[in-house]
N, C-alpha and C positions, 0 to 999 in steps of 0.2 A: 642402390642399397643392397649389401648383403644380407647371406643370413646370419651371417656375423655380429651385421647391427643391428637387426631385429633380435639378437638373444638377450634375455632377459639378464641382468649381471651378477653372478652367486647362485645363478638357478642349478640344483645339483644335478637337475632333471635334464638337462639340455647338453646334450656330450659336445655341442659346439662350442659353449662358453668358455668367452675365454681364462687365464688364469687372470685370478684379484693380486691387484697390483700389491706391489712389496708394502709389506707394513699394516695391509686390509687382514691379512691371517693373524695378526696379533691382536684384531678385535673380539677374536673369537672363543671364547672361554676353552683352555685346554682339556681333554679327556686323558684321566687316567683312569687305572686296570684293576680290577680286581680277580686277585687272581687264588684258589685254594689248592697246598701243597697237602695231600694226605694219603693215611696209611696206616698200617697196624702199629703198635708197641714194636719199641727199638727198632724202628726203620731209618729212623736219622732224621725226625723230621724238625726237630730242636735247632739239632746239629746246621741242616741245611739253614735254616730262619737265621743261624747268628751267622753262615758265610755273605749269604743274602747282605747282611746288614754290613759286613763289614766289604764288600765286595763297591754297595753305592756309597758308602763312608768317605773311602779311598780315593773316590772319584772326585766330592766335592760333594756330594748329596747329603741334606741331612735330615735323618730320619728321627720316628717315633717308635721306642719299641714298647708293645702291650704285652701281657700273658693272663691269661684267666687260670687261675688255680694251679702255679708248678708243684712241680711232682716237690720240689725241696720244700712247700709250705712259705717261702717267702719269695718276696716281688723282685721276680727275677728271672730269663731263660737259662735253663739248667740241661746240657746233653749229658746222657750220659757214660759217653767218652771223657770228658770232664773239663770241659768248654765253658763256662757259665759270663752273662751279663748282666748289668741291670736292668730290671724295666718297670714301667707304670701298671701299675695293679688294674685291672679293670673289676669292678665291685659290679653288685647286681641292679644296681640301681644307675651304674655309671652310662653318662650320654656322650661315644666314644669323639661326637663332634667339639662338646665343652674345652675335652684335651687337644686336637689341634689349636682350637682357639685362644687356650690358654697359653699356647706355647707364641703365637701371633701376638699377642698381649705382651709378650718378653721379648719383641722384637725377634723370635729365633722361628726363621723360615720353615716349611714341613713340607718335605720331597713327596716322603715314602712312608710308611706306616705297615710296620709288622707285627702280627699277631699271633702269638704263639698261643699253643692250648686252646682254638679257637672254637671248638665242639660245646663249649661250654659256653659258649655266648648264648644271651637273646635272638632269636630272630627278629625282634627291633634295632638290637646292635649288631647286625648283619645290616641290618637296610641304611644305620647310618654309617657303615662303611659305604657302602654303593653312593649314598648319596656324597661321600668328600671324594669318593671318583668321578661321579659323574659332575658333578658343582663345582667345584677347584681344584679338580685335575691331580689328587694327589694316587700315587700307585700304594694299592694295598695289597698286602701280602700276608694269606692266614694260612696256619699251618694246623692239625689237628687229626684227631681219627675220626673216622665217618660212622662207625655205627658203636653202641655200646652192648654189655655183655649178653644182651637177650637179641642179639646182632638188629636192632632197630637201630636207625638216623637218630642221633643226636639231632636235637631242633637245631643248634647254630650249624650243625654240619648240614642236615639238611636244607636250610633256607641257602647256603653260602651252594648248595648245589642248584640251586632254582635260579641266582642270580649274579653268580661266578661270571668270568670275563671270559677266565680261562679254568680248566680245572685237571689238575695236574698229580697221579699215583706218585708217591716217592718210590724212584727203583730202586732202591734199595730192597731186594728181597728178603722178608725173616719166614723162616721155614717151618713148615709142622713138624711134631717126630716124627714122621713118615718120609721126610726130606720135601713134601710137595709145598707149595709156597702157602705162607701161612695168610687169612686173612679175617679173624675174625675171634679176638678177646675173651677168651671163656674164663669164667669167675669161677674158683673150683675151692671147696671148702674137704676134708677129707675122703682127697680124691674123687669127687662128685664135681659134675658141674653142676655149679647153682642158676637157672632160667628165671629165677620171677624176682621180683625185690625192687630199692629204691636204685636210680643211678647216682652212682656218690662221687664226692672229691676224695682225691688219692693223695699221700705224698711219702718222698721218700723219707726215711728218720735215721738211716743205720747210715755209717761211714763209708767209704770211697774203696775199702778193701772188703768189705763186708755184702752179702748176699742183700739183693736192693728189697725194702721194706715199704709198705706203704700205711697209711693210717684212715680206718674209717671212719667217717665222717658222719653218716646218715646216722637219722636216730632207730631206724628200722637194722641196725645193724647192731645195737647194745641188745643185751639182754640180763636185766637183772642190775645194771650199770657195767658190765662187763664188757671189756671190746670184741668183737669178734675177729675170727682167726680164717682169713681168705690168702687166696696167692691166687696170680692171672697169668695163663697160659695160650698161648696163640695156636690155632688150630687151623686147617684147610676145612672147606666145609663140610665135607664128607664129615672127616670126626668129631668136628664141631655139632652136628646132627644126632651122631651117634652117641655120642656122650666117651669116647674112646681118647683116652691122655695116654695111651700109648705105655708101654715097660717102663719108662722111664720119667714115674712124673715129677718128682722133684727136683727140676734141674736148675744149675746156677744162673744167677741173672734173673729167675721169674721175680714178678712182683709179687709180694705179701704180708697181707693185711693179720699184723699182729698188735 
């Protein structure tokens, strides 16, 4: 008798075992990934989520696309180069396992699952991404920014860092004025940056030619019933500390809140 035949069969433990015969690996529940693409304002991380999607499409894969709160206000990923898709709204109460299942339920298989604007999730809807990776093998892909304007973790960006597969900066660079690369969301109301406050939903309102607009949301943000008037500028951290927007702070393309 070898030690061949004394090895135990499947033991991961034992570098002698040998391979499980053809057909023994498909008793084995599949592992898929969970993986978070992120990054600052206009890095492309929209952009990247819908090639994503149309990239396993193409292939034969078919996926689920989420977004938590876009920027356009309705259920949908929206870049804006001006790419836009549909997709399933995830609500605050929503249990992101339901929607695979529902989709099971219509007979229509689920590869892949992409999550756009995903900083805005639950960290309970972060763990049931993990679990349709790690339980049915499906690859999830969330896209989103990691901290918010008083530079803390968003809770979903946070937890999707605790228990990521993989986690992945979009290189896309966007710059501070200073040309140094930009990482960090400064909320600035007449020319000030603002540090303290709610974290809010944003969205764009103004048209596809027009300097990008966003809509506050928070009720910490009316006063009087009147909306308030912000715009977000991306900073390296140096002037992010500083409170320093540079000679030039109204530039095109920032987002603001009117």
């Amino acid at each position: 008798m070898t030690a061949l035949d004394d090895a135990v069969p499947g033991d991961p433990t034992d570098a002698l075992s040998a391979a499980p015969p053809a057909g023994m690996r498909r008793s084995v529940a599949p592992h898929g990934r969970l993986k978070f693409c992120y990054g600052p304002m206009d890095c492309g991380k929209s952009t990247l989520a819908l090639q994503i999607d149309h990239n396993h499409a193409r292939q034969g894969r078919r996926g689920l696309v989420l977004v938590r709160h876009d920027r356009s206000g309705a259920p949908q990923i929206t870049s804006r180069i001006g790419i836009t898709r549909l997709a399933t709204e995830v609500g605050t109460a929503t249990d992101v396992r339901d929607l695979v299942r529902e989709e099971w339920a219509q007979g229509r298989h689920v590869d892949y699952v992409i999550v756009d604007e995903a900083q805005f999730l639950s960290p309970a809807q972060v763990d049931q991404l993990a679990e349709l990776a790690d339980e049915v093998g499906v690859d999830v892909y969330c896209f989103g920014i990691a901290t918010d304007f008083r530079s803390r973790l968003f809770p979903g960006a946070g937890r999707l860092f605790e228990l990521a597969d993989e986690l992945q900066p979009v290189q896309v660079e966007v710059l501070c004025w200073c040309g140094l690369p930009g990482r960090f969301n400064a909320r600035v109301r007449d020319d000030e940056i603002i540090r303290e406050g709610d974290t809010v939903v944003v969205a764009d309102t103004l048209g596809q030619h027009a300097e990008h607009s966003v809509v506050e949301t928070s009720s910490s943000a009316r006063s009087d019933g009147d909306l308030a008037t912000f715009r977000y500028q991306v900073l390296c951290r140096r002037h992010f500390r500083a409170g320093d927007l540079g000679p030039a702070t109204a530039q095109h393309g920032q987002l603001r809140l009117s």
